[in-house]
Every structure is written in structure tokens, then in C-alpha cells.
C-alpha positions as CSV (number, residue, x, y, z in Angstrom):
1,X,22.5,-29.0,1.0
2,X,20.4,-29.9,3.5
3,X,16.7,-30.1,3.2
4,X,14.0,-28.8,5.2
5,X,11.4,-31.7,6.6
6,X,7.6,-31.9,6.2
7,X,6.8,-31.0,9.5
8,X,9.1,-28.5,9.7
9,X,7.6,-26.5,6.0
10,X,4.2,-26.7,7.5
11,X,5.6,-25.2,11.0
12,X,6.8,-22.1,8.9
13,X,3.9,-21.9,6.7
14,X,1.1,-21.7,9.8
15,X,3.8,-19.4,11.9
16,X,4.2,-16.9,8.8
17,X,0.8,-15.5,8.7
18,X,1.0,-15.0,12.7
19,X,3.9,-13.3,12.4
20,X,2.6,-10.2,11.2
21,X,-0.4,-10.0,13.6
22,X,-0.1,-8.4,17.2
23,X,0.8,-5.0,18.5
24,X,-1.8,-2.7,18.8
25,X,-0.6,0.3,20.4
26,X,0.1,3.5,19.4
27,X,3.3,3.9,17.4
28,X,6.3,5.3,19.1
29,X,10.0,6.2,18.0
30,X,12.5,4.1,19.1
31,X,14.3,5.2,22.2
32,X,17.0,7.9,20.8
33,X,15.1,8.6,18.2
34,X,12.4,11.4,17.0
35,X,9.8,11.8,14.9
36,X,10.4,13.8,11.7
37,X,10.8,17.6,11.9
38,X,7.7,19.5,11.6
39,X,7.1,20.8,7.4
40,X,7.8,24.1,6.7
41,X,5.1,26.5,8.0
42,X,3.8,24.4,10.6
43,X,4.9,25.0,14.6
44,X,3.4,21.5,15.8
45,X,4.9,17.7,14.9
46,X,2.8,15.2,13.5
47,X,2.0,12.3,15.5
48,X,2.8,8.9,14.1
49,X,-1.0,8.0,12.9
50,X,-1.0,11.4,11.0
51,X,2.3,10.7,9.3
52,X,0.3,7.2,8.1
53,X,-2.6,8.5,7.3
54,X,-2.6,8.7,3.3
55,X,-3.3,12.8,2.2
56,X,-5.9,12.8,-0.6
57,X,-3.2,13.6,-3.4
58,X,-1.3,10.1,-1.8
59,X,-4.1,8.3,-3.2
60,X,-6.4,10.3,-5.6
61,X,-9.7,9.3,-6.4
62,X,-10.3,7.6,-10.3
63,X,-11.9,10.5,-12.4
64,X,-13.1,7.9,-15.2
65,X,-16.2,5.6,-15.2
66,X,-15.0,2.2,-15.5
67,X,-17.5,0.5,-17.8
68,X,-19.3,-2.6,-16.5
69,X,-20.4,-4.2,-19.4
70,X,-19.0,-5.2,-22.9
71,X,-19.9,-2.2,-25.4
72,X,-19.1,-2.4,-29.0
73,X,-16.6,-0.1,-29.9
74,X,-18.1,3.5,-32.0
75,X,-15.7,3.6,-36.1
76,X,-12.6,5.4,-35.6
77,X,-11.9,7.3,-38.7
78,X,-8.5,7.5,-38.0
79,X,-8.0,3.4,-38.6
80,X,-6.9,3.3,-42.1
81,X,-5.2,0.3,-42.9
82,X,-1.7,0.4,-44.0
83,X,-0.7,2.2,-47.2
């Protein structure tokens, strides 16, 4: 096996990160290619951003209060110990 040099790990690591940074633009099929069929109902296509945009039931708000501090917990009468 052959193994990979110093210099050549550290290369990979620094180029990874830029890697995913770049493009800008507007998103655009791939020449041949379309955009998904318009749903049911609806006479326009979606563009590319509104296909990525999240709808609110993608990614539904939390309905319970988190609690920020430590409370101790109220006796729950169902905890009977073992019979």
C-alpha cells in the first residue's frame, strides 16, 4: 500500500473546504434536461430556487417550550416500584 505524504494530507485538507465554495448563479438544468413537471393543479413550473426553498410542513416549527433551566421533576403517581 502506498502511503500518502505529509505535504500531500495537508494539500487535501486546505483544498477540501474550497471545494465546495464558488458558483453563484442561478441554477439551471443540465443541457437535455428539464425541470420537474409542474404538481397537479398548477399551469406554471417552479423555478429552481422555489423547488429549494423548504415549504413550512418541510420543516415545521417546534410546538414545545424547551426549558432553560434545571427544574425538579413534580411526583408521578404512577411510579410504583416493582411488585
Amino acid at each position: 500500500m502506498r502511503t500518502i505524504s505529509v505535504s500531500a494530507a495537508l494539500a487535501l485538507a486546505l483544498a477540501c473546504p474550497l471545494a465546495g465554495c464558488g458558483q453563484t448563479a442561478e441554477l439551471k438544468p443540465r443541457p437535455g434536461h428539464q425541470l420537474p413537471m409542474a404538481p397537479f393543479g398548477r399551469e406554471d413550473r417552479q423555478t429552481a430556487t422555489q423547488l429549494l426553498t423548504p415549504q413550512p410542513q418541510d420543516a415545521p416549527q417546534r410546538s414545545v417550550e424547551l426549558r432553560s433551566r434545571s427544574e425538579d421533576r413534580q411526583d408521578d403517581p404512577f411510579d410504583l416500584p416493582p411488585q
